[in-house]
N, C-alpha and C positions, 0 to 999 in steps of 0.2 A: 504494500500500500504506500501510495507517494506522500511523502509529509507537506501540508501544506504551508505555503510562505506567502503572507499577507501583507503585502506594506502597507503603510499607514495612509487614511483617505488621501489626503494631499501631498503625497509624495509627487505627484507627477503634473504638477499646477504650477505654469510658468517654468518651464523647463526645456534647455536644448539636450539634443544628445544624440549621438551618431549610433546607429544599430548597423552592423556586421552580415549582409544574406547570407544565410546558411543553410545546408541541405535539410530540407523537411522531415526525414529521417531522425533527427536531434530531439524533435517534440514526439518520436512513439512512448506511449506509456505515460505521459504527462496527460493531465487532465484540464482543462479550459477551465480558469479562473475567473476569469470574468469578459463579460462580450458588449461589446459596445452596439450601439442602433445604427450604426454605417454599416457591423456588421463583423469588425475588426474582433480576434481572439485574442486571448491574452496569458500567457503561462509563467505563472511565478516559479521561481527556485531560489536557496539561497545563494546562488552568483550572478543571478542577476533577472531578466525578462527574456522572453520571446515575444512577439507582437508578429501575428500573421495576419495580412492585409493588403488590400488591391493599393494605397493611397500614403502616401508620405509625404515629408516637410511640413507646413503647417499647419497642426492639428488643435482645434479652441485656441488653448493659449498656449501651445507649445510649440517648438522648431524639433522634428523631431526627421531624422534624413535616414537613408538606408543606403549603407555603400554597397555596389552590387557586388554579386561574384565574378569572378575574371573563369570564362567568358561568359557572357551576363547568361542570364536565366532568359526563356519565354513566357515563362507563367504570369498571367497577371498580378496572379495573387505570391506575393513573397517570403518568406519568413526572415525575421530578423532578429537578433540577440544581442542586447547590449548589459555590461554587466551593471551593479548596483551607482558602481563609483565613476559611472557615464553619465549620469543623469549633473548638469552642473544648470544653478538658478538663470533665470532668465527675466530680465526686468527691463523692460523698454526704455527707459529712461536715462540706462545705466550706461555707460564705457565697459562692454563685453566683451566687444566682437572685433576679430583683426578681419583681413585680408589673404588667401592665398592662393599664388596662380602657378599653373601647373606648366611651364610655356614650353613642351613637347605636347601638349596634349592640347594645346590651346583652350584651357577652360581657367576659370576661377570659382572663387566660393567662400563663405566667410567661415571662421572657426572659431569657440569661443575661448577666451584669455587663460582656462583655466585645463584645457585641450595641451596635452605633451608637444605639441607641434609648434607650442608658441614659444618663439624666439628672442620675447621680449626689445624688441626693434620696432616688430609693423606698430604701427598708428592704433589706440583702441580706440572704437565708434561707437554710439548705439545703433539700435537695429534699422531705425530710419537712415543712421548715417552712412552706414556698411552698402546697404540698399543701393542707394542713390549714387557708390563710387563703384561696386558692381556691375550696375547699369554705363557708367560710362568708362570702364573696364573693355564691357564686353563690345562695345561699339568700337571702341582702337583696336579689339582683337579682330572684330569681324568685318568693318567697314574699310574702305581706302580714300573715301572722298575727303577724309579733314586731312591727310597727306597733301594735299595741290597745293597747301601754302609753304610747304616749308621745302628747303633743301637738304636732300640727302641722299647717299650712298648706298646704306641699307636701312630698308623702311621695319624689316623685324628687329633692327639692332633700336632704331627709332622708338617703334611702339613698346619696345621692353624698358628703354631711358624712359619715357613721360608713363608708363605703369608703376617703375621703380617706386616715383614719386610720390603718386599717389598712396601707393600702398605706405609708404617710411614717412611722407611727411603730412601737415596739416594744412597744404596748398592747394590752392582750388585747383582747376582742370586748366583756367584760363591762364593762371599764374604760371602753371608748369608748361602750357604750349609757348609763351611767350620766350619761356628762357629758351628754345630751343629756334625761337624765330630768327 
């Protein structure tokens, strides 16, 4: 018989936290703890959660992602496991969230401050701020028409100088195109 593991109601209110896909095979013999009205299951243990479900990132009030598996799944529906000491608070208002971009892969994504990954360099934002340099992140990754004004050599050695910035300092978009004018 599986011991149950209940966290406490508001464990999971206002919270980011990255969950790991993992083969569906992990939840045999676990029993559904509790189920959400989207539909979402939910499997306590004591190392952590599973959360199997068609739908991720922002869920009520949580930022809650699912890194896929290498090579992704087709399922709509995924399973994901994130242990206890994933779960880190989330407050809009606060200085969370850095910046990181992947420039082989050409993506970004925000992470929050308290995430092994942080360097303690990026710039920390709130989630409106993060947002908002994300967005214009992803338009120097994917666009080429704000290149016509400036000169240069190479335009990825370009777009990675004015990302640099953004991510490391608290200069707008316009401050940083200018230095490069």
């Amino acid at each position: 018989m599986q011991k149950k593991y209940k966290p406490s109601p508001n464990s999971f209110k206002h919270t980011f936290c990255e969950f790991h896909e993992v083969a569906l095979e992990e939840i045999n013999g676990l029993d559904v703890q509790f189920q959400s009205k989207s539909g979402s299951t939910y499997y306590y243990t004591l190392e952590g959660m599973y959360r199997f479900s068609n739908h991720w990132g922002r869920l009520a009030n949580c930022k809650w992602r699912l890194l896929p598996l290498t090579p992704p799944t087709e399922n709509k529906f995924k399973l994901g496991f994130a242990r206890w000491d994933y779960f880190y608070p989330d407050k809009e208002d606060e200085k969370l969230y850095f910046i990181e971009v992947d420039y082989p892969n050409n993506t970004v994504n925000y992470q929050h401050k308290n995430s092994v990954t942080y360097d303690g360099l990026a710039v920390l934002r709130t989630s409106f701020e993060v947002t908002k340099k994300i967005k214009q992140i992803r338009n120097l990754q994917q666009l080429t028409s704000w290149a016509k004004y400036f000169e240069y050599e190479d335009l990825e050695n370009l777009r990675q100088s004015i990302i640099q910035e953004l991510v490391y300092t608290e200069k707008t978009l316009d401050e940083i195109k200018a230095q490069f004018l």
